[in-house]
C-alpha positions in Angstrom: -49.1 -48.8 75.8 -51.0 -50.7 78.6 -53.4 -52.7 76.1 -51.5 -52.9 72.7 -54.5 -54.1 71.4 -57.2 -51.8 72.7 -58.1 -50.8 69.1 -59.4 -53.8 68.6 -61.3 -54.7 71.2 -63.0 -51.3 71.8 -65.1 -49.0 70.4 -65.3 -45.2 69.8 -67.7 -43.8 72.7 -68.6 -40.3 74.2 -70.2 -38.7 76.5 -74.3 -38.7 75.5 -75.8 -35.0 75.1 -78.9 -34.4 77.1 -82.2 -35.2 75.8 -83.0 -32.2 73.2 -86.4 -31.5 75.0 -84.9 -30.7 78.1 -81.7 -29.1 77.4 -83.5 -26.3 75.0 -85.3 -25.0 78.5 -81.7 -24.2 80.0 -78.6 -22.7 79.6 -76.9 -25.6 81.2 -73.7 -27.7 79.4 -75.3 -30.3 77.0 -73.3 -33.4 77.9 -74.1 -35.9 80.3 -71.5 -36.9 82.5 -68.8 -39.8 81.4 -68.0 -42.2 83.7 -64.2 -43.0 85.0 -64.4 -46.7 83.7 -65.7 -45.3 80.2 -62.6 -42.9 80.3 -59.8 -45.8 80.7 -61.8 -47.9 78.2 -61.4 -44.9 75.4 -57.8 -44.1 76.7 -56.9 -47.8 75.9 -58.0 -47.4 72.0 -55.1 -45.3 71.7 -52.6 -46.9 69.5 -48.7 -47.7 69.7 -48.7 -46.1 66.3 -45.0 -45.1 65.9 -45.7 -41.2 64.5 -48.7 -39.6 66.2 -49.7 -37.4 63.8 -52.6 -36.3 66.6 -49.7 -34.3 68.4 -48.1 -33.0 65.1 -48.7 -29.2 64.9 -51.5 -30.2 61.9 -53.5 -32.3 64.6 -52.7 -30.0 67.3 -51.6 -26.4 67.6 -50.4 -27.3 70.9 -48.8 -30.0 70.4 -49.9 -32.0 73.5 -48.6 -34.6 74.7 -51.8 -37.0 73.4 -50.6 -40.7 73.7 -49.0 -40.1 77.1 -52.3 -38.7 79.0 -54.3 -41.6 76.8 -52.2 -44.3 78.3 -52.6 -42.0 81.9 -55.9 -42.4 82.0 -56.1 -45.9 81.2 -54.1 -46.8 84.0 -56.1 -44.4 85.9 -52.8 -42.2 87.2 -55.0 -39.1 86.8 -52.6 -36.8 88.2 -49.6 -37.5 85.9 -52.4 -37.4 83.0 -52.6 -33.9 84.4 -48.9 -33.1 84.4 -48.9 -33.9 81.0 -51.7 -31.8 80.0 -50.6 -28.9 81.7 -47.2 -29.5 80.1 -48.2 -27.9 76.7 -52.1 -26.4 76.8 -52.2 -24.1 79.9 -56.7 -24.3 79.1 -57.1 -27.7 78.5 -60.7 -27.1 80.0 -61.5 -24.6 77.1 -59.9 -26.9 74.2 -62.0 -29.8 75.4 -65.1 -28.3 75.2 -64.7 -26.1 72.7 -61.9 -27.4 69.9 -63.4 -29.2 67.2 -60.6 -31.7 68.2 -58.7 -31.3 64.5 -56.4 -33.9 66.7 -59.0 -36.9 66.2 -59.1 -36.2 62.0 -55.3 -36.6 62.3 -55.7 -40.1 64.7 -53.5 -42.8 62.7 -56.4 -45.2 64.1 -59.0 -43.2 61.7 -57.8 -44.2 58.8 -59.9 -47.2 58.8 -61.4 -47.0 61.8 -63.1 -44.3 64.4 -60.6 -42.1 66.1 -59.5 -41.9 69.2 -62.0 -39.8 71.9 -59.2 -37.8 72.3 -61.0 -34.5 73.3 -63.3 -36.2 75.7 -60.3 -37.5 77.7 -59.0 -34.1 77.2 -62.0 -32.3 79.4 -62.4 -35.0 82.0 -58.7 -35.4 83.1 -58.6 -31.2 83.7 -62.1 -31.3 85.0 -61.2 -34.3 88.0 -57.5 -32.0 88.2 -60.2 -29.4 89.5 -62.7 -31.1 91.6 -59.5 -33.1 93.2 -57.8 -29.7 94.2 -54.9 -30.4 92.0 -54.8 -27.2 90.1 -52.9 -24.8 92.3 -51.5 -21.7 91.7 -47.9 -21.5 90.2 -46.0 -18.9 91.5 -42.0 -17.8 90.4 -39.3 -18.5 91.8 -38.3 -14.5 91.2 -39.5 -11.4 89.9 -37.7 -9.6 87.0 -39.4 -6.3 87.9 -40.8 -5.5 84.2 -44.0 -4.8 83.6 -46.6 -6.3 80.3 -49.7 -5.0 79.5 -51.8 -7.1 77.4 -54.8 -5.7 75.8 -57.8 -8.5 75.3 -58.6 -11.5 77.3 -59.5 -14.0 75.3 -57.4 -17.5 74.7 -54.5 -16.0 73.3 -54.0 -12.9 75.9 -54.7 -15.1 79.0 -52.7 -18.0 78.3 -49.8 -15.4 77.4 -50.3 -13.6 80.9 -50.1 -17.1 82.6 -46.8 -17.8 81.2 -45.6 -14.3 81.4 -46.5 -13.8 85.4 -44.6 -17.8 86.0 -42.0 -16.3 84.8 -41.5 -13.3 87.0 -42.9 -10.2 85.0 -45.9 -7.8 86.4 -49.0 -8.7 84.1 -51.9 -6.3 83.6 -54.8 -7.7 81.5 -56.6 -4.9 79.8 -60.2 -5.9 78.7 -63.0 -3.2 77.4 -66.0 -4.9 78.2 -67.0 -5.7 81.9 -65.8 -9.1 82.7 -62.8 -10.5 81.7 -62.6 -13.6 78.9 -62.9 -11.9 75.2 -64.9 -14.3 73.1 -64.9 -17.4 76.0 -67.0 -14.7 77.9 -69.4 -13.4 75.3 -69.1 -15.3 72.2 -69.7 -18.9 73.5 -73.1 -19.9 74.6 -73.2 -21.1 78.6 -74.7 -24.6 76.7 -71.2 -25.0 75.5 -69.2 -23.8 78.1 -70.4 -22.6 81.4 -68.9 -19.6 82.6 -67.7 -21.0 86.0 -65.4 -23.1 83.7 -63.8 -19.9 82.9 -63.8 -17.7 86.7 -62.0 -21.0 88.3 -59.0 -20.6 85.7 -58.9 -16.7 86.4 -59.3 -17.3 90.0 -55.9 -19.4 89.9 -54.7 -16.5 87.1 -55.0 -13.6 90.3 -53.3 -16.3 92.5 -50.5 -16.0 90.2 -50.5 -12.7 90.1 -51.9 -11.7 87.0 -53.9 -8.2 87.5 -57.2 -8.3 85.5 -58.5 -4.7 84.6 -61.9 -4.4 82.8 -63.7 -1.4 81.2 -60.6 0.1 80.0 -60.5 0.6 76.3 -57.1 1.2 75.3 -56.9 4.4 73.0 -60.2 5.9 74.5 -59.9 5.6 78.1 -56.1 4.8 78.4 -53.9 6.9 76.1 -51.4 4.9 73.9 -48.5 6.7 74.6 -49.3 6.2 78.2 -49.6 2.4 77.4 -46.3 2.3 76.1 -44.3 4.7 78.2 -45.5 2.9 81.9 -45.5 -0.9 80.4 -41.7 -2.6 79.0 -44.0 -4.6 76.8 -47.2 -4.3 75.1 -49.1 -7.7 73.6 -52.2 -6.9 71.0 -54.6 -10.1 71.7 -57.9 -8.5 70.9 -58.9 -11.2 68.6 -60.8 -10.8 64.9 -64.0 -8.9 65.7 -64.1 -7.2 62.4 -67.3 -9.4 61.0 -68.1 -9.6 57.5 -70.8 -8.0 56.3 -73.7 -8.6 53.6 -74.1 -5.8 52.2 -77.7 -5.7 50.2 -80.3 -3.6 50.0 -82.3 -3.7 52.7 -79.1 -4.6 55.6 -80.3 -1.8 57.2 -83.6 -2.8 58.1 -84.8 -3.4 62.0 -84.3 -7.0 63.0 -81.1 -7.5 60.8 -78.2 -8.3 62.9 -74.5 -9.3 63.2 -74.5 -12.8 65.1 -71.8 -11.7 67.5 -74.2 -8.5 69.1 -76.8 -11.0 69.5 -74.9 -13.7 71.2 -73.2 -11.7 73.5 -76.3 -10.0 74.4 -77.7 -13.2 75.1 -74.7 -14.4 77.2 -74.7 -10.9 79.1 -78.6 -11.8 79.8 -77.6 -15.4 81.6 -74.9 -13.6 83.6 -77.7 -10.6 85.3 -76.0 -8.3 83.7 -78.0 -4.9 82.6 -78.4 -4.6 78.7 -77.7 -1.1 76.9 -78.3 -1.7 73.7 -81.8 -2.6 72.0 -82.4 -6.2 73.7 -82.4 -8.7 70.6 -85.1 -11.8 71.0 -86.0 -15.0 69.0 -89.4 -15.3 71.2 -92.4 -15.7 69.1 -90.3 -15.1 65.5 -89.0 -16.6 62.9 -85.6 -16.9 62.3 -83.2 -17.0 59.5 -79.4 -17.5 60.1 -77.2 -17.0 57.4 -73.7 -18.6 57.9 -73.5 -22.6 58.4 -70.4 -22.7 60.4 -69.9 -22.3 64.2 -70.9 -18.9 65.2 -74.4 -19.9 63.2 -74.3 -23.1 64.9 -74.5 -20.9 68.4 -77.2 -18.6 67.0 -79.2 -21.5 65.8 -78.9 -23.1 69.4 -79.6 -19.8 71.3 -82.8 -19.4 69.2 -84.1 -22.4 70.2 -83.6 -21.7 74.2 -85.3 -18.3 73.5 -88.3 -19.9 71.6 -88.4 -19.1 67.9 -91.7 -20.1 66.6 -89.3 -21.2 63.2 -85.5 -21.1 62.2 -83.6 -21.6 58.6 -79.9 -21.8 58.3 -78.7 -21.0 54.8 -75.1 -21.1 53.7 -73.9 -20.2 50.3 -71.6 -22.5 49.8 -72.6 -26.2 48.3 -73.5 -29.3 50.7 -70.6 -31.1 52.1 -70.3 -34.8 51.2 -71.2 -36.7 54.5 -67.6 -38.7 54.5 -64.0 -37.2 54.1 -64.0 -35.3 51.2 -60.9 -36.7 48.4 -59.8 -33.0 48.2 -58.8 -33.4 52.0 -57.1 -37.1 53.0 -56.0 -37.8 56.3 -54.3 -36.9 58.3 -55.9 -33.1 56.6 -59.1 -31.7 58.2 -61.8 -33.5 56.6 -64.1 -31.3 54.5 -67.4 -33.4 55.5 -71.0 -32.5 56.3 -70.9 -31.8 60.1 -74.3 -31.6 62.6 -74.0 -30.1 65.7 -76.0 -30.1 68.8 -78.1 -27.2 67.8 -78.6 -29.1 64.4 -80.4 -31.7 66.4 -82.8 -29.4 68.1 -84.4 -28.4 64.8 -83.3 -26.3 62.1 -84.1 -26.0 58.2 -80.9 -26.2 56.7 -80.1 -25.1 52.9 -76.8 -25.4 50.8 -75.6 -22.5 47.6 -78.4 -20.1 49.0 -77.4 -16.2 48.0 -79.2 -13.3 49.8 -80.1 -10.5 47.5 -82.1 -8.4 49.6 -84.3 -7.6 52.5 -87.6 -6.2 52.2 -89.9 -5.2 54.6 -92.3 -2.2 55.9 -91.9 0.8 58.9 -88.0 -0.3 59.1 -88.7 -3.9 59.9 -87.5 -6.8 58.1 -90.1 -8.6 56.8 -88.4 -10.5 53.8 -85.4 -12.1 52.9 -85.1 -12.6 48.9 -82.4 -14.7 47.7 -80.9 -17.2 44.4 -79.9 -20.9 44.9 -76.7 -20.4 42.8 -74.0 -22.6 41.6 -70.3 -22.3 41.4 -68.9 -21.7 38.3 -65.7 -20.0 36.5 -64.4 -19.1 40.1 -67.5 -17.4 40.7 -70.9 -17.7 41.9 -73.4 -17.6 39.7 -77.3 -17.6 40.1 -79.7 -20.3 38.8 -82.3 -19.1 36.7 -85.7 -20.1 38.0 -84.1 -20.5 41.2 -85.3 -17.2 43.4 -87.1 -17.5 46.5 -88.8 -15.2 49.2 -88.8 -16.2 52.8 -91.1 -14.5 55.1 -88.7 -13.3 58.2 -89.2 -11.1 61.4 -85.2 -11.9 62.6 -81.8 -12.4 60.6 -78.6 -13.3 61.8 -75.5 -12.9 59.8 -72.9 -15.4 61.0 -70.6 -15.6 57.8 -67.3 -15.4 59.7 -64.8 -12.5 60.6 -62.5 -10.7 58.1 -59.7 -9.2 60.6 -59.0 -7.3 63.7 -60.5 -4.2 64.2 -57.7 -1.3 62.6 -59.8 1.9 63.1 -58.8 3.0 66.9 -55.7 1.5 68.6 -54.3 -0.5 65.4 -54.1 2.7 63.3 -53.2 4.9 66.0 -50.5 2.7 67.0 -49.1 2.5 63.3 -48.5 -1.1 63.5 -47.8 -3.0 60.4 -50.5 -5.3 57.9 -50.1 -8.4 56.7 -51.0 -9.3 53.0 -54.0 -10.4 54.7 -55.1 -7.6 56.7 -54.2 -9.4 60.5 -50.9 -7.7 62.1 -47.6 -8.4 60.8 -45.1 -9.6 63.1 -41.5 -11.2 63.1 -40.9 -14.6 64.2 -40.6 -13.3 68.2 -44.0 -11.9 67.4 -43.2 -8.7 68.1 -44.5 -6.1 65.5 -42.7 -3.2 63.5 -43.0 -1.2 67.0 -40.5 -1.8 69.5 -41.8 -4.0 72.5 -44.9 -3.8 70.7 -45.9 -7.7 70.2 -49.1 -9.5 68.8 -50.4 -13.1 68.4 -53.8 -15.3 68.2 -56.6 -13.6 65.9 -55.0 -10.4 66.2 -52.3 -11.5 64.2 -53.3 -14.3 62.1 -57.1 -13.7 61.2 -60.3 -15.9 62.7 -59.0 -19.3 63.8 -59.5 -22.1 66.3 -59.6 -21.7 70.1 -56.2 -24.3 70.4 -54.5 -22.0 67.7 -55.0 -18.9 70.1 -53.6 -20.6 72.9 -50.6 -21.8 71.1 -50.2 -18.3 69.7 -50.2 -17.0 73.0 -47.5 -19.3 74.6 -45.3 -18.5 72.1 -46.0 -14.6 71.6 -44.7 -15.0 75.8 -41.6 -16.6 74.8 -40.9 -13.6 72.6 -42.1 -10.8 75.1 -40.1 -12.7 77.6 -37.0 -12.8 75.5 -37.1 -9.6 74.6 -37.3 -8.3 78.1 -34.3 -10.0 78.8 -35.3 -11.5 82.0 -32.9 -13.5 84.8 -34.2 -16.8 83.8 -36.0 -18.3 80.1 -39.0 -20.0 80.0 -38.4 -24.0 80.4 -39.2 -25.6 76.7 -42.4 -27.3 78.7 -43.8 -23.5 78.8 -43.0 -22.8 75.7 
């Protein structure tokens, strides 16, 4: 380590997010910019700690390479930081703005002490790789002449077609809705991530050779059989988009919503893209979310930017204590109360709320009824005394994703369940279907951004195995 002692002598920083009045008039990134000097600083609090439970596969998915592009930074030799980024995360531009960095609850150095800024380092290094003209395209040495179709672009699919097409094979990316990027595309609010963050990597993804085809929904406009018979490997990628639902009287009612519809509305809105559906808005209404994590996180933040004259954000299970929780020591993920950025812009948040029902009048929601309950006997159980009536013209249900999506292309295919509903595969991630293969959400439910990458790096290794190409994959691609 450069400064053996930099733990010591430094504190924790980031970069500051924009003043909450101005960034709720945009759909511009929320950070401020972080300066250079600030970046070796925070690399320099990186400890000589002996096991770096950060890069375990606990702290990250990934496993990157976390000390090394640390002690990079701090002795400002950006481009080897970037070599070592690259080495294990092939979207370290995604992870850093999007992961919520389970690599800083494993820091050794926050034990006592704040963790490393490990995810801020993270951005900037791939960010200056960019604006430097570092990031080239990486082209193989040979081609095998087999061809992969991977149905989905999100995390997992793309970072599998980037390793796939280094390593010789013909990669067509299949995506159903009109631009290519899954959930990075529609799912994450441009305040997050900006979707020019996302068309540079694809840029350098066609450079590679990767072929991007969108509006093709596999099973309706592409036969399966086809699929299968022109492709020597197929890789299901299509992510968790079954949602779960509330189901109470009243769900039906005009102005209840799935969160997902709504954001990606929203994001297809900042693109100029043409709506088909019933345009959703917060303007003039007030809100209720019901979820607390994330994806309610992004509906409470999009409501504010489209002017909701009130929002309330209820969750049903109890408040989180606002330190590591004893049920989850380190190096775990902490189970603590978290506030994100759309938390600061306003937002009345509740704890062990249950929705019973919606009420309203001419099909419109203008209701919500619900129970502060308790948890009890491995159930939850209502508080008597406890009901409450919220007037409402919009809800948004944001209470997570139960699975892929089996009707269509899973069930006509005939691949294989896990105990838990996500497709079963074997440990070369292929399915019960010859040179069928599946990884990220598809195959192991709802999860974390860095998970879906990682998933899709090693579902490559597999597909690349099994076509039995000239050359394997070099254990930095794997």
């Amino acid at each position: 380590m450069a400064d053996p002692r930099g733990f010591l002598k430094y504190k924790r920083e980031g970069p500051q997010r924009r003043p909450v009045e101005l960034r709720v008039k945009d759909w511009q990134e929320m950070y401020e910019p972080f300066p250079d000097e600030k970046l070796k600083v925070q690399g320099a609090r990186c400890m000589d700690c002996g096991v770096p439970f950060c890069q375990s596969p606990t702290g990250c998915p990934v496993v990157n390479l976390i000390p090394e592009w640390n002690d990079l930074v701090h002795r400002e030799r950006w481009r080897d930081a970037l070599k070592a980024l690259h080495a294990t995360n092939n979207f370290p531009e995604f992870t850093g703005r999007l992961c919520p960095a389970p690599c800083e609850s494993a820091c050794v150095l926050g034990i006592n002490s704040d963790p490393v800024s490990i995810r801020v380092i993270e951005w900037n290094i791939i960010d200056k790789g960019f604006d430097e003209g570092w990031v080239e395209p990486v082209l193989p040495v040979d081609s095998s002449g087999k061809k992969v179709a991977i149905v989905g672009s999100g995390p997992a699919g793309l970072a599998a077609a980037q390793q796939l097409a280094r390593a010789g094979h013909q990669v067509t990316v299949l995506e159903k809705a009109n631009r290519i990027g899954g959930l990075l595309r529609y799912g994450i609010p441009d305040f997050k991530m900006e979707k020019w963050v996302l068309d540079r990597r694809l840029d350098q993804m066609q450079k590679e050779g990767v072929t991007f085809e969108t509006g093709v929904c596999v099973g309706v406009d592409l036969a399966i059989e086809t699929l299968r018979r022109e492709y020597d490997a197929v890789l299901l990628a299509m992510g968790a988009e079954q949602a779960r639902e509330l189901s109470v009287p009243g769900r039906e009612l005009k102005g209840v919503h799935l969160a997902m519809d709504f954001l990606t509305q929203q994001n297809k809105r900042v693109a100029g893209d043409s709506l088909q559906e019933e345009p959703i808005s917060a303007k003039g209404k007030r809100v209720v979310i019901i979820g607390g994590g994330d994806t309610g996180s992004d509906c409470l933040g999009t409501v504010h930017r489209q002017g909701c004259t009130e929002v309330h954000q209820f969750e049903l299970l109890p408040e989180p204590p606002p330190t590591r929780a004893a049920s989850t020591p380190w190096p775990l993920w902490p189970m603590q109360l978290r506030t994100s950025h759309a938390h600061e812009e306003g937002c009345d948040r509740q704890w062990s709320i249950s929705t019973t029902k919606f009420t309203g009048r001419n099909g419109q929601v203008e209701k919500l009824h619900a129970n502060r309950v308790k948890f009890e006997n491995g159930a939850f159980a209502p508080i008597p005394g406890e009901e409450m009536e919220l007037p409402v013209d919009l809800v948004f249900l944001a209470m997570g994703f139960v699975g892929p999506v089996k009707p269509g292309l899973l069930d006509s295919l005939g691949v294989e369940y896990d105990p838990r509903g996500n497709v079963k595969v074997d440990e070369h991630f292929m399915t019960n279907l010859d040179g069928v293969f599946a990884a990220g959400d598809t195959k192991r439910g709802a999860s974390l951004i860095v998970w879906a990458i990682a998933e899709g790096r090693k579902a490559a290794a597999g597909v690349h195995q099994y076509l039995q190409a000239n050359r394997s994959l070099s254990s930095s691609q794997r």
